[in-house]
ChimeraX commands (.cxc) that place a marker at each C-alpha (Angstrom):
marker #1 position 201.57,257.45,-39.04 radius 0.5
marker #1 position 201.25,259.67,-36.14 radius 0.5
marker #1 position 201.06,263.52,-35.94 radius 0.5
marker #1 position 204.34,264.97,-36.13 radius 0.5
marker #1 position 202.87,267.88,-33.23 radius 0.5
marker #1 position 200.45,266.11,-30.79 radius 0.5
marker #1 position 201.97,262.22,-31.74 radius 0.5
marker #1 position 198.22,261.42,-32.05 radius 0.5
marker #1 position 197.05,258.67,-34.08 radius 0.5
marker #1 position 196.24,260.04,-38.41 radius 0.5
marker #1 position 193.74,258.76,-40.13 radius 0.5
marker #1 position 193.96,258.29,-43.62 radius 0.5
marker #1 position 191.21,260.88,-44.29 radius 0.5
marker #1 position 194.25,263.38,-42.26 radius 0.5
marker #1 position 197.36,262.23,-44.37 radius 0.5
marker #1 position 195.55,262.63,-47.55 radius 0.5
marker #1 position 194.23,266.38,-46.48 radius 0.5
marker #1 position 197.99,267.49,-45.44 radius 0.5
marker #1 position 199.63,265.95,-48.54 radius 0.5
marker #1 position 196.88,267.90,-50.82 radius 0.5
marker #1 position 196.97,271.25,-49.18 radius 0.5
marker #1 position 200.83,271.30,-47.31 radius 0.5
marker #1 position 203.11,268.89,-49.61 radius 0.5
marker #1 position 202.73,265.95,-51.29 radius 0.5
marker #1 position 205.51,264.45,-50.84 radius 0.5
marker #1 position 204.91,264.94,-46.94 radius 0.5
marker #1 position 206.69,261.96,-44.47 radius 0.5
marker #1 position 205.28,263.53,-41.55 radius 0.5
marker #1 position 201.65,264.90,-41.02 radius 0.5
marker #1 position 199.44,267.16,-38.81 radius 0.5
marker #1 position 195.92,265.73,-37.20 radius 0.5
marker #1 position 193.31,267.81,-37.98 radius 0.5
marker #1 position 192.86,269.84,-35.15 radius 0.5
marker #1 position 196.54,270.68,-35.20 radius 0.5
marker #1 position 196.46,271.29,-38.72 radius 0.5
marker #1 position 193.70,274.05,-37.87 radius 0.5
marker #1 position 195.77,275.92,-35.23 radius 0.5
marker #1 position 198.76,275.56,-37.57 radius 0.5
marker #1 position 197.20,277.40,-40.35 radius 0.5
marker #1 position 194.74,279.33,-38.02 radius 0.5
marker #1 position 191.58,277.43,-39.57 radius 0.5
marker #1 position 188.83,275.85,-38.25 radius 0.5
marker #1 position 188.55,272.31,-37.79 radius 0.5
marker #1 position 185.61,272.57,-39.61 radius 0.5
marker #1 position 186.65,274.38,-42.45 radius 0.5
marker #1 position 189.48,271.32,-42.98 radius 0.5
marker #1 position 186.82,268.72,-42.84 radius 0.5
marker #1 position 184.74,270.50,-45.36 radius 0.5
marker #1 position 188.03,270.28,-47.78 radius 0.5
marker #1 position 188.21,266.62,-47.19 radius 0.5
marker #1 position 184.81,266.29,-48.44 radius 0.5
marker #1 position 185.30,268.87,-51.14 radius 0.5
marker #1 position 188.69,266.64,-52.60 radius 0.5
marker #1 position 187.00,263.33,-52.00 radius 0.5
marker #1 position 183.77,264.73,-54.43 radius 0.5
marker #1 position 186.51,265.86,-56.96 radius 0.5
marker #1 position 188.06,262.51,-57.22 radius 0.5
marker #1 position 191.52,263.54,-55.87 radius 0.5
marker #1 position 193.15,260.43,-55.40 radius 0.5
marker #1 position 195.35,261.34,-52.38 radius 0.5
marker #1 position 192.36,259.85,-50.41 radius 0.5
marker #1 position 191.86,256.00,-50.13 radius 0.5
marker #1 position 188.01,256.54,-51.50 radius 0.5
marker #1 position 189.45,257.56,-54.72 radius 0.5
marker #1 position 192.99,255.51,-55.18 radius 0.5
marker #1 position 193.59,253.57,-58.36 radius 0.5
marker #1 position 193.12,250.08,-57.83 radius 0.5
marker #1 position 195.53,248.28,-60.27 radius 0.5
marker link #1:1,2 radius 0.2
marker link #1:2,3 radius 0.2
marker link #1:3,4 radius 0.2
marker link #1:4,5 radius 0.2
marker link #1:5,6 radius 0.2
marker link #1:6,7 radius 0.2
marker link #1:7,8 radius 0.2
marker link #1:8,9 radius 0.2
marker link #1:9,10 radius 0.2
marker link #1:10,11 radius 0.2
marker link #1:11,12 radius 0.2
marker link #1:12,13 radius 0.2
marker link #1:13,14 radius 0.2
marker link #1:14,15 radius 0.2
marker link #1:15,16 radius 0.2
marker link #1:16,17 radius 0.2
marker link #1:17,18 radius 0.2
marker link #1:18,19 radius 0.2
marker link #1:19,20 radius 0.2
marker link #1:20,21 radius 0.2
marker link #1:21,22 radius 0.2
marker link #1:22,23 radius 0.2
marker link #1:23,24 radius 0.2
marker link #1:24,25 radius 0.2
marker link #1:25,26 radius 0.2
marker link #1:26,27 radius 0.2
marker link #1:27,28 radius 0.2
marker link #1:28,29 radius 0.2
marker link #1:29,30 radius 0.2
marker link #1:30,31 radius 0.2
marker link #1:31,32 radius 0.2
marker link #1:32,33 radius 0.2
marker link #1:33,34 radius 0.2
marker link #1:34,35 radius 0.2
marker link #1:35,36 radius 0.2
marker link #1:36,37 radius 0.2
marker link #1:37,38 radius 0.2
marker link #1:38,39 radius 0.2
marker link #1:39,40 radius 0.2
marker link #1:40,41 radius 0.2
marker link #1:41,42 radius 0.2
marker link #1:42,43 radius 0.2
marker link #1:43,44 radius 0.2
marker link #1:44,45 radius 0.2
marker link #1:45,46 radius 0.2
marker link #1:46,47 radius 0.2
marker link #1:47,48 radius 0.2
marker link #1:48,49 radius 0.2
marker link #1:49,50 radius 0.2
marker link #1:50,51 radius 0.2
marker link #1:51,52 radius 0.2
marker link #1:52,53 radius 0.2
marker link #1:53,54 radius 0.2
marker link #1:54,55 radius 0.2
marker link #1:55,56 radius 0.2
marker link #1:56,57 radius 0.2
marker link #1:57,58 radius 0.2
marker link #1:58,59 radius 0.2
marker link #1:59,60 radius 0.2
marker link #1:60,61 radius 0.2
marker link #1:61,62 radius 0.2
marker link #1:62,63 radius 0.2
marker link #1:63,64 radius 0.2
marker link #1:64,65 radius 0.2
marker link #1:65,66 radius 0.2
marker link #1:66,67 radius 0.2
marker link #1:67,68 radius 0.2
view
């Protein structure tokens, strides 16, 4: 998937962060760095919610999914 702003490249790490904090049911994403200016956040800030979600277990990111 590529960012729906800048048509960069998303890593999963990026679609999982949108989907948690935007929409979840989200066909089109925002890289991090134009998720920051979006929401006028830092870049920083973002990645510090990645880790934050990942700790918690969400599993929106691929660390955490349900194997079956």
């Amino acid at each position: 998937m590529d960012c729906f702003r800048c048509g960069g490249q998303l890593s999963a790490d990026e679609i999982a962060i949108y989907k948690r904090m935007v929409n979840r049911g989200a066909t089109e994403c925002l890289c991090i760095h134009c998720f920051a200016k979006e929401f006028s956040v830092t870049e920083e800030l973002i990645r510090e919610k990645i880790e934050h979600f990942k700790k918690m277990g969400c599993t929106l990111f691929p660390c955490n999914a349900v194997k079956e």
